[in-house]
LODOTI-725154 format. One line per field, with one value per residue (C-alpha): residue number from 0; x, y, z. Coordinates in steps of 0.2 Angstrom, whole numbers, padded with zeros to 4 digits. Layout:
num <- NUM	...
c1 <- X	...
c2 <- Y	...
c3 <- Z	...
This chain:
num <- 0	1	2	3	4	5	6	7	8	9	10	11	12	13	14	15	16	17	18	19	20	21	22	23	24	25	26	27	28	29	30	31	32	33	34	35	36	37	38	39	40	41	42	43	44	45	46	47	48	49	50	51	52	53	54	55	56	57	58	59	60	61	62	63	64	65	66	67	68	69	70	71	72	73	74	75	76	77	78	79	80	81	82	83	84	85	86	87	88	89	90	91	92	93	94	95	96	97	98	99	100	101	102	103	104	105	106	107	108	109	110	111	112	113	114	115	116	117	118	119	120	121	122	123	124	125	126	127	128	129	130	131	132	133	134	135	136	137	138	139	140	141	142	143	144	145	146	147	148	149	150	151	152	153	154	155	156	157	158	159	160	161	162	163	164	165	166	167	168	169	170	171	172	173	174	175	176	177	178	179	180	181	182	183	184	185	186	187	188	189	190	191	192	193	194	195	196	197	198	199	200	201	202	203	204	205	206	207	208	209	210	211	212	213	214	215	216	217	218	219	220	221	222	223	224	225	226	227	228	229	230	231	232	233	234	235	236	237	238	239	240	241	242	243	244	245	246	247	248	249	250	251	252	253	254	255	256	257	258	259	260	261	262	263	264	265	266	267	268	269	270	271	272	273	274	275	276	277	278	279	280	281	282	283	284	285	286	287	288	289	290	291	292	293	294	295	296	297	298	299	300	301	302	303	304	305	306	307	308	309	310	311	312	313	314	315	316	317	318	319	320	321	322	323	324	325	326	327	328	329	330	331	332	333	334	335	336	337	338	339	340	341	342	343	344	345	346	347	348	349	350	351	352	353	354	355	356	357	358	359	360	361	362	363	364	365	366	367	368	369	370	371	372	373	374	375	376	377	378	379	380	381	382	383	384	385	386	387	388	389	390	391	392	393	394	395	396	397	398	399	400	401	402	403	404	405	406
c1 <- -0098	-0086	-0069	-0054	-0046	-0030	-0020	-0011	0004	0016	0030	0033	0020	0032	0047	0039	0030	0049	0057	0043	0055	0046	0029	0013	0003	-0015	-0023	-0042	-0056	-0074	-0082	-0100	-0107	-0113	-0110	-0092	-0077	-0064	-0050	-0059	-0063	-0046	-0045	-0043	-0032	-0022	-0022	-0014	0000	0005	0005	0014	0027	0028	0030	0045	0052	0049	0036	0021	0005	-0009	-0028	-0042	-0060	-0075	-0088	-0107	-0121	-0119	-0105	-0091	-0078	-0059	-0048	-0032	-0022	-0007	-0006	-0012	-0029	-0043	-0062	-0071	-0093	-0100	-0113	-0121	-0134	-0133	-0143	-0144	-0129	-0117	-0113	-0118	-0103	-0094	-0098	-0085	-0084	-0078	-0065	-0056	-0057	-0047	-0037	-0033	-0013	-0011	0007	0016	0022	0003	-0001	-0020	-0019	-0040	-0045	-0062	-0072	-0090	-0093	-0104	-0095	-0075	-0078	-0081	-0068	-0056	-0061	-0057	-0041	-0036	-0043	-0032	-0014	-0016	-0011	-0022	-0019	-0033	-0033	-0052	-0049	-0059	-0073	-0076	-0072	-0091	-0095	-0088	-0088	-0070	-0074	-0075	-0092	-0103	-0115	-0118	-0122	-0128	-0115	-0103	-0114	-0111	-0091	-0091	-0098	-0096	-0078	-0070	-0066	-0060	-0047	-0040	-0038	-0027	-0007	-0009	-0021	-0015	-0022	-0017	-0019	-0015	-0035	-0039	-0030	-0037	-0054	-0049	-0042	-0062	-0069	-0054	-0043	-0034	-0029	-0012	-0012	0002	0000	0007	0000	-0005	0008	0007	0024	0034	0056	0055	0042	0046	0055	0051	0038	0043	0042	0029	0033	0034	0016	0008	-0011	-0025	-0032	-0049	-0040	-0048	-0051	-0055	-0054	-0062	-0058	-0067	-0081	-0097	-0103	-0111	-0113	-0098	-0088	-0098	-0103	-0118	-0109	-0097	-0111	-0121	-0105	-0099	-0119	-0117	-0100	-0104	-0119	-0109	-0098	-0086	-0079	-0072	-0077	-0076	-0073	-0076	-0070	-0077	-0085	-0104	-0122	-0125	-0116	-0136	-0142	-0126	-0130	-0147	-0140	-0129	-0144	-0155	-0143	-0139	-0122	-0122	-0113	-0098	-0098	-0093	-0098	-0087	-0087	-0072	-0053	-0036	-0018	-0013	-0029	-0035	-0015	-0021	-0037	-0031	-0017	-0027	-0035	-0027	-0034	-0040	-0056	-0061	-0075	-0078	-0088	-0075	-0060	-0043	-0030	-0038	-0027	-0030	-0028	-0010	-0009	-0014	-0001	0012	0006	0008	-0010	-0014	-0028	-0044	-0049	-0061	-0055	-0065	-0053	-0037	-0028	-0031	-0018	-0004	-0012	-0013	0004	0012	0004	-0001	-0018	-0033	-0045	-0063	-0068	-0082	-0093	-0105	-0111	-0104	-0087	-0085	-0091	-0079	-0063	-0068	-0067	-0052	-0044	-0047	-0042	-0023	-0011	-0002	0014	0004	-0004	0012	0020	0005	0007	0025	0023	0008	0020	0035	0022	0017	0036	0040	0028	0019	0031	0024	0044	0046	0027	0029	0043	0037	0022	0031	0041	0024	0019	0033	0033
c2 <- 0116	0125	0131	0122	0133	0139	0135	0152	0144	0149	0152	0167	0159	0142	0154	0162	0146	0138	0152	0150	0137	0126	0121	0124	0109	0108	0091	0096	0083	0080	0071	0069	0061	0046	0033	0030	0035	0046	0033	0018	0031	0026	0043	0053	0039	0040	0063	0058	0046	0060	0072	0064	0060	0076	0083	0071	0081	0096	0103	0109	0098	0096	0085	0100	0090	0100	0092	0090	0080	0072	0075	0063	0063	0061	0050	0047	0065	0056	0071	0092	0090	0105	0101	0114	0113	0119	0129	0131	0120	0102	0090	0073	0069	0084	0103	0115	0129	0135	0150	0164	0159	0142	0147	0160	0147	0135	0147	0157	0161	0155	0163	0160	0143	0137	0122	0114	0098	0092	0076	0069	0071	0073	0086	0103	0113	0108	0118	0136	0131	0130	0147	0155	0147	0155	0171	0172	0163	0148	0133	0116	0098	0084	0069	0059	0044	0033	0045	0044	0026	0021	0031	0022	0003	-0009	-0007	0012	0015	0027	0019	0036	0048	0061	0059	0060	0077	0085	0081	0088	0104	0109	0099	0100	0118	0115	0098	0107	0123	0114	0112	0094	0080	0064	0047	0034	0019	0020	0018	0031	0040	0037	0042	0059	0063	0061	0072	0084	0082	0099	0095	0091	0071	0066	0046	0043	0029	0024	0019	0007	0006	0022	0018	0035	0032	0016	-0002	-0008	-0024	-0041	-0054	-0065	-0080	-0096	-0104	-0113	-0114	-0115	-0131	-0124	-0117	-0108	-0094	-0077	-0061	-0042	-0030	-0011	0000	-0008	0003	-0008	-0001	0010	-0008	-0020	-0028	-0035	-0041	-0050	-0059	-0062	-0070	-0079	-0088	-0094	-0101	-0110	-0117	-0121	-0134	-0119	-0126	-0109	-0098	-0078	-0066	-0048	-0037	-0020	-0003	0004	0001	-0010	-0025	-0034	-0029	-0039	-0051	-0052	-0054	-0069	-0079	-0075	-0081	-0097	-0093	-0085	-0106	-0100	-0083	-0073	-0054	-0047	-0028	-0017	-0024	-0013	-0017	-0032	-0041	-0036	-0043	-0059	-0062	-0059	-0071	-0085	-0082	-0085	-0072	-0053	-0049	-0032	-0030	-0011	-0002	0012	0016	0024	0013	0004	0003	-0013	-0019	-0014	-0019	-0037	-0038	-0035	-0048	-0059	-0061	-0064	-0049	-0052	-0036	-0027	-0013	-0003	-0006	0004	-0014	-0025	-0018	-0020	-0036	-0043	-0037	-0043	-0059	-0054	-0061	-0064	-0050	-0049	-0048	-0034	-0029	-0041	-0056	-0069	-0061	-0063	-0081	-0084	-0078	-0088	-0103	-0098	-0096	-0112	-0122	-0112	-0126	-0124	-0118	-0105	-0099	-0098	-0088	-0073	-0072	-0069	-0056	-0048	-0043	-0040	-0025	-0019	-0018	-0009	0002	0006	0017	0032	0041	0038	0044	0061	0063	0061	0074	0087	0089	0088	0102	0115	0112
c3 <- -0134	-0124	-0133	-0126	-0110	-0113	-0097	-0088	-0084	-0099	-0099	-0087	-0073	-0072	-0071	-0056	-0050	-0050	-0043	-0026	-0016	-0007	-0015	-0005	-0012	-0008	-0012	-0014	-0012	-0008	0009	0004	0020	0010	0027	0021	0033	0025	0030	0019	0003	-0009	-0016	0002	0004	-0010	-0008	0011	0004	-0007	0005	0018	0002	-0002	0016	0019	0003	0011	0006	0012	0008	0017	0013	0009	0011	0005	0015	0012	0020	0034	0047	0045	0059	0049	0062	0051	0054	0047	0035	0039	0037	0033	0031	0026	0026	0009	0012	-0007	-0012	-0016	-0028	-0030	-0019	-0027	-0022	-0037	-0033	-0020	-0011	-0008	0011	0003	-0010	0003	0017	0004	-0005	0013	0013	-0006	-0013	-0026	-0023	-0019	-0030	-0030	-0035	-0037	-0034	-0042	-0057	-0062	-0049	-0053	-0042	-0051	-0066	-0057	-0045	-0061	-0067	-0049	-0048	-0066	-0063	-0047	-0056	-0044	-0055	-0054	-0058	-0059	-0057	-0059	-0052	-0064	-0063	-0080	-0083	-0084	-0099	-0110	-0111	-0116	-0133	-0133	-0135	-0126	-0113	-0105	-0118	-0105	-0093	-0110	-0117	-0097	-0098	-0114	-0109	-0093	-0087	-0100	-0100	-0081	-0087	-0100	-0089	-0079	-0079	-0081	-0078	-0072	-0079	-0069	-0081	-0103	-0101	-0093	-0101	-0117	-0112	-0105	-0124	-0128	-0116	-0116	-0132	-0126	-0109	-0107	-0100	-0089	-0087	-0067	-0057	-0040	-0024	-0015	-0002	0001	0000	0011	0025	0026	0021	0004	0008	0010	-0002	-0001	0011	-0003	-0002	-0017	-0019	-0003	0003	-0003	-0019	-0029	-0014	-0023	-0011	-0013	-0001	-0004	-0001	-0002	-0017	-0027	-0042	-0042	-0038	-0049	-0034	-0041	-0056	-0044	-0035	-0049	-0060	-0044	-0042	-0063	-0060	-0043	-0054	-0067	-0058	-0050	-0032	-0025	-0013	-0010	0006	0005	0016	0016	0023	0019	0021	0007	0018	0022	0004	-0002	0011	0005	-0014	-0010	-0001	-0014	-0027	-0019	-0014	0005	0011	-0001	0001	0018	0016	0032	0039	0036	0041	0040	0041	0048	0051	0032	0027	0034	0027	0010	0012	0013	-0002	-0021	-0031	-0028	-0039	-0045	-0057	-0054	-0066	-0065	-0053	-0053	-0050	-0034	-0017	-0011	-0027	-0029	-0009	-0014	-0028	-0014	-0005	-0019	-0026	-0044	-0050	-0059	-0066	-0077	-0087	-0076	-0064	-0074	-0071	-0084	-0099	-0083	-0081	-0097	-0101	-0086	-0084	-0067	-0066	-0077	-0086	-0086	-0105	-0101	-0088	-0088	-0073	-0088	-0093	-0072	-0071	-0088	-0077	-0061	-0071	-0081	-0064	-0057	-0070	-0070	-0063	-0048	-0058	-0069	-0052	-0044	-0060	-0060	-0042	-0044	-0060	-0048	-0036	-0047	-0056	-0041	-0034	-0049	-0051	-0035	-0023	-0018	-0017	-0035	-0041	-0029	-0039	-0054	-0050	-0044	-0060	-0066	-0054	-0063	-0081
């Protein structure tokens, strides 16, 4: 097993690294041409929110995509934005390393106040990266983004021994090489002390409104339950084991069949929509479940609020956008612990958790919440927002990272 990686910034580097002035912060992430635009993946989403944050701070940040497979045309340019096309070989979906024409391309006009903050996990080509950015005093922060989320199940045991045995070995060195990683949930956090027990864990969450960009969201307009109550809602990429998509459809068919009166909309991006499609007709379902194509904004805003709850039953995730988004809006959550949401959850009232990941533990919590009364409903709906009020503006999480950044 590799020894643990000491990181280069001691002391003298953060002395230096403070002393740079304006921080040149380079979010890093990967735009693998897999049919899904950059502007519906969450963590491009979430690397653009940070730096347009950070650029209202004064800073200089921009998004760095290293792109493989098929062209992919990025429309949001809300933030700097660099792709760069890897040319090193790629297997099963995932680049091996970077070439040199790559690294210099990303790390072109690096100075002493250059910062790379790395986005993503389980990815052959992070670990050398790491060791580049080391050799040449650039310090590095990760964050995984639930990447790592599916190796172990709620209970803590290992359900993917050989993705376990690859972390171990080969990114391990690269997490605890860097200045920090970020966990965005206490769950996540607790399975990057397994795979890295020497990396330094720093636990800061996902946004969800910026105080800086923009007005704090409204409350919630007053509303009780739908007419068709209970409506659940899922907004996301149609990835559908990444998402537990199957596990949604497949726990929604069992509580149907059990007596369960709801209905669910999805709202979502990918090519998977017809084989979902497909799933719901084959299960029995497709006259209580509407499988839609992707919605932003506004129109998305109104969709949700017609329904009562927002589900996620993810495998694994970071902290998920839209999740955080429907809080706002005053939806109770229903989350795995996949999702990095059901400790908040639990603790806050602010929805309903899914024991495990399993088609029943999703069925279990469909019925659990249609048979919350009006009051109860109204009460996690209140605490959902309340959380996400609290917790969820990008202003105060930029801050939080760059101190992170410089000590």
């Amino acid at each position: 097993m590799n020894a643990p990686v000491r990181s280069p910034a001691g002391p003298s580097f953060a002395s230096q690294f403070k002393g740079a002035g304006r921080l040149d912060i380079r979010h890093v992430a990967v735009l693998d041409g897999n049919g899904h635009p950059s502007e519906a993946n969450g963590v491009h989403n979430v690397a653009r929110a940070l730096a347009r944050e950070q650029q209202a701070a004064g800073e200089r940040a921009r998004l760095v995509l290293l792109a493989h497979g098929r062209p992919v045309q990025v429309t949001d340019q809300s933030c700097p934005t660099q792709v760069i096309r890897l040319d090193g070989p790629v297997m099963r979906g995932h680049a091996l390393h970077l070439s040199r024409r790559s690294i210099e391309a990303l790390l072109a006009g690096a100075g002493a106040g250059t910062f790379c903050h790395i986005h993503g996990g389980r990815e052959p080509m992070l670990p050398g990266l790491g060791r580049v950015l080391r050799r040449r005093g650039i310090p590095y922060a990760v964050t995984v983004h639930g990447r790592f989320s599916h190796v172990y199940d709620p209970a803590g045991q290992v359900v993917k021994r050989n993705t376990a045995l690859y972390l171990r070995f080969f990114e391990r060195s690269f997490l605890e090489g860097a200045r920090f990683v970020q966990a965005l949930s206490d769950e996540e956090a607790a399975i990057l002390r397994r795979i890295a027990p020497g990396a330094r864990i720093r636990i800061i969450g996902n946004g969800a409104y910026s105080s800086t960009l923009g007005e704090a969201p409204p409350s919630p307009a007053p509303r009780g339950v739908s007419a068709d109550y209970p409506h659940f809602g899922y907004c996301g990429r149609y990835a559908i084991a990444h998402k537990g998509l199957d596990l949604l459809l497949e726990g929604f068919a069992s509580y149907h069949k059990a007596g369960g009166t709801g209905r669910l909309t999805m709202m979502g991006t990918g090519e998977a929509r017809g084989e979902l499609m497909q799933m719901a007709e084959r299960l029995g379902i497709a006259g209580r479940v509407q499988v839609m194509g992707p919605s932003f904004g506004a129109a998305r805003d109104a969709v949700l609020r017609e329904c009562d709850y927002f589900v996620v039953s993810s495998r694994y995730e970071g902290v998920p956008l839209a999740a955080l988004e429907a809080a706002l809006l005053g939806l109770p959550l229903i989350v795995t612990a996949g999702s990095g949401l059901r400790t908040l959850v639990m603790a806050e009232q602010a929805g309903l958790p899914i024991d495990d990941h399993s088609a029943q533990a999703v069925a279990a919590a469909l019925h659990k919440a249609e048979n919350l009364a009006p009051a109860e409903w109204k009460a996690r709906a209140a605490a959902a927002h309340a959380a996400a009020m609290l917790r969820c503006d990008w202003t105060r999480i930029a801050s939080q990272l760059r101190t992170a950044y410089l000590t």
